[in-house]
C-alpha positions as CSV (number, residue, x, y, z in Angstrom):
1,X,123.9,115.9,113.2
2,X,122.9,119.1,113.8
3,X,121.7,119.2,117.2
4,X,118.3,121.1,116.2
5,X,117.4,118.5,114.0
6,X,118.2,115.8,116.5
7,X,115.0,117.2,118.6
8,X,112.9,117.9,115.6
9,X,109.9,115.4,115.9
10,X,109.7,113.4,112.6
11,X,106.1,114.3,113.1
12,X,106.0,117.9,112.4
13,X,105.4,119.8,109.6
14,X,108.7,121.1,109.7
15,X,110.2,117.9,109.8
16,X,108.3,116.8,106.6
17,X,109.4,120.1,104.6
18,X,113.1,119.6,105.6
19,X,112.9,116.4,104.4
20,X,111.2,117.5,101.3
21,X,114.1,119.9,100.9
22,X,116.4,117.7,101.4
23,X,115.0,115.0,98.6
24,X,114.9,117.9,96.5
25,X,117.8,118.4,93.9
26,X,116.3,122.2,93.2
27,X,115.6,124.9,95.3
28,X,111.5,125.4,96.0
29,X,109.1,128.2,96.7
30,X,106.9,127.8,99.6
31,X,103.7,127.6,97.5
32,X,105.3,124.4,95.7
33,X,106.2,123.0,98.8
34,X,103.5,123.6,99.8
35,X,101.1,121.9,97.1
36,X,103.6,118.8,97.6
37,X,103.0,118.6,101.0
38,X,99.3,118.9,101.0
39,X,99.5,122.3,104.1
40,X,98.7,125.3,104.0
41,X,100.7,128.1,102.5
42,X,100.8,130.0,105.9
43,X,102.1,127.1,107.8
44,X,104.6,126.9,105.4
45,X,105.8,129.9,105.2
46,X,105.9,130.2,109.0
47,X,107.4,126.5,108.8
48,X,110.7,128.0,106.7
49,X,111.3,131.0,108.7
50,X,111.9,128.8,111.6
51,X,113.8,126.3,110.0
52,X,115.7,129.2,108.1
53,X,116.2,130.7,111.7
54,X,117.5,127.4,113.1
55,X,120.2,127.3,109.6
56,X,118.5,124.2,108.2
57,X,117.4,125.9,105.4
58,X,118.5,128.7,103.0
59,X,116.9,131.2,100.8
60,X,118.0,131.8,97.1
61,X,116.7,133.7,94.7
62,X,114.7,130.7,92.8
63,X,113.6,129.0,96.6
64,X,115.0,127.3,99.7
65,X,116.8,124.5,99.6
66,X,118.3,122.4,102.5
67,X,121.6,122.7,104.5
68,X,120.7,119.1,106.0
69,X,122.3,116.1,104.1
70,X,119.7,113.3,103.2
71,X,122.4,111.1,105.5
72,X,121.6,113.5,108.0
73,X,117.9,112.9,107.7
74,X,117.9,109.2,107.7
75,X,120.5,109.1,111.0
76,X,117.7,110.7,112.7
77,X,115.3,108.3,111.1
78,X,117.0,105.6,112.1
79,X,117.5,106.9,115.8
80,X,114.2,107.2,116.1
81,X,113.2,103.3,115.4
82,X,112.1,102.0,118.6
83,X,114.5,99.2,120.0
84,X,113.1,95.7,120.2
C-alpha cells in the first residue's frame, strides 16, 4: 500500500474522493465529484491537487481517475478496525 495512503485519515475529504475514484470505472471532473460528494467545488479542487501531487490520482483529458486499487482501499479499511 502506498505509504501516503496508509496515513490518509479515512476521515478526510481526500480520503472520501479517493475512494470515490477508486469505485469509479470512469474518469470524473471535480465539479461531479464534487456534486457526489456533497463539498464544495474549491475543496475539491484543492482536494485533487494534493492527491495528484502525492500520485494517487491522475489527470486525463475527460477527469481524474485513481492510481489506488479498490484492494488497496479496503486494506486500509480494514487496518483501521479497532481490535477487540
Amino acid at each position: 500500500m502506498d505509504s501516503t495512503l496508509a496515513e490518509m485519515d479515512p476521515e478526510t475529504l481526500a480520503f472520501k474522493i479517493i475512494t470515490f475514484l477508486t469505485f469509479k470505472d470512469e474518469p470524473m471532473r471535480p465539479i461531479d465529484i464534487s456534486r457526489e460528494l456533497n463539498e464544495k467545488g474549491s475543496s475539491v479542487r484543492a482536494r485533487l491537487a494534493e492527491l495528484k501531487k502525492d500520485n494517487l490520482v491522475e489527470s486525463t483529458g475527460e477527469g481524474y481517475i485513481s492510481n489506488i486499487t479498490s484492494y488497496e482501499i479496503l486494506m486500509k479499511l480494514f487496518r483501521q478496525q479497532p481490535i477487540e
